[in-house]
N, C-alpha and C positions, 0 to 999 in steps of 0.2 A: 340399625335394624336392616334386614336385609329383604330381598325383594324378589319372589316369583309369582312366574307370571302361569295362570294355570286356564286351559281351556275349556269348557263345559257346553253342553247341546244345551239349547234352549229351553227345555225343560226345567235343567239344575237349576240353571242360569234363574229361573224366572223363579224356582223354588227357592233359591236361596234370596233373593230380592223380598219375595214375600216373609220369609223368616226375618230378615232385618229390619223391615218395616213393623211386623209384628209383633215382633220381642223385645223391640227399643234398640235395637244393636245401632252404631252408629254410621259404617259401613259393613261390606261383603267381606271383606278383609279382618273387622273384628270377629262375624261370626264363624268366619274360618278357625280363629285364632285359639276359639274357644272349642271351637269341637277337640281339635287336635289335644288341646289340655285336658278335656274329659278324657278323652282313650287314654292319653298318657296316663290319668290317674287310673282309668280301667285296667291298663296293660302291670301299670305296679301291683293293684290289688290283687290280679289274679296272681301275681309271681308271690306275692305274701303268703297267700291262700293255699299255693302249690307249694310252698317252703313248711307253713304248716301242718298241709294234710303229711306231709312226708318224716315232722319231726315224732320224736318221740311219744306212745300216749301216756297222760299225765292223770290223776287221781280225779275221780269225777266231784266236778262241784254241787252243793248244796244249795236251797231258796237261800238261805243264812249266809252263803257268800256274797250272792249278787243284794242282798240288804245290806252287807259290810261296805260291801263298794260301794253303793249307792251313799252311804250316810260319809263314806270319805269323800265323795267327790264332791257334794251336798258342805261339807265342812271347807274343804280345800276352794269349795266357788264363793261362799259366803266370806271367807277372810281374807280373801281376794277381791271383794267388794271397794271401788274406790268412796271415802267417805266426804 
């Protein structure tokens, strides 16, 4: 793993100390670690979302779809059940 080193006024500084203490993080460094992972997942979704809005529009779905799915995914999580 690699190692920067970053500066912050006293405020951050004391912000982010409280966040760690708060939220159980174990150091400053984990809770950095995790912000950055959120945006990441932020900065993907949005590129989904903007690959989306741009693709093709597709036949509108039905209450009767989103109950087909539901009873597949419902199917698919129950026989995936360890016994």
């Amino acid at each position: 793993m690699s190692t920067m080193n970053i500066s912050l006024p006293e405020t951050l500084k004391t912000f982010v100390d409280l966040q760690v203490s708060q939220r159980g993080y174990s150091t400053s460094s984990e809770y950095v670690r995790e912000l950055i992972r959120k945006d990441q997942d932020r900065l993907e979704l949005r590129e989904k979302l903007l690959i989306g809005a741009g693709s093709a529009p597709t036949l509108p779905v039905s209450g009767t779809y989103f109950d087909d799915l539901r009873d597949r995914v419902h199917q698919a999580t129950s026989n995936n059940t360890p016994r």
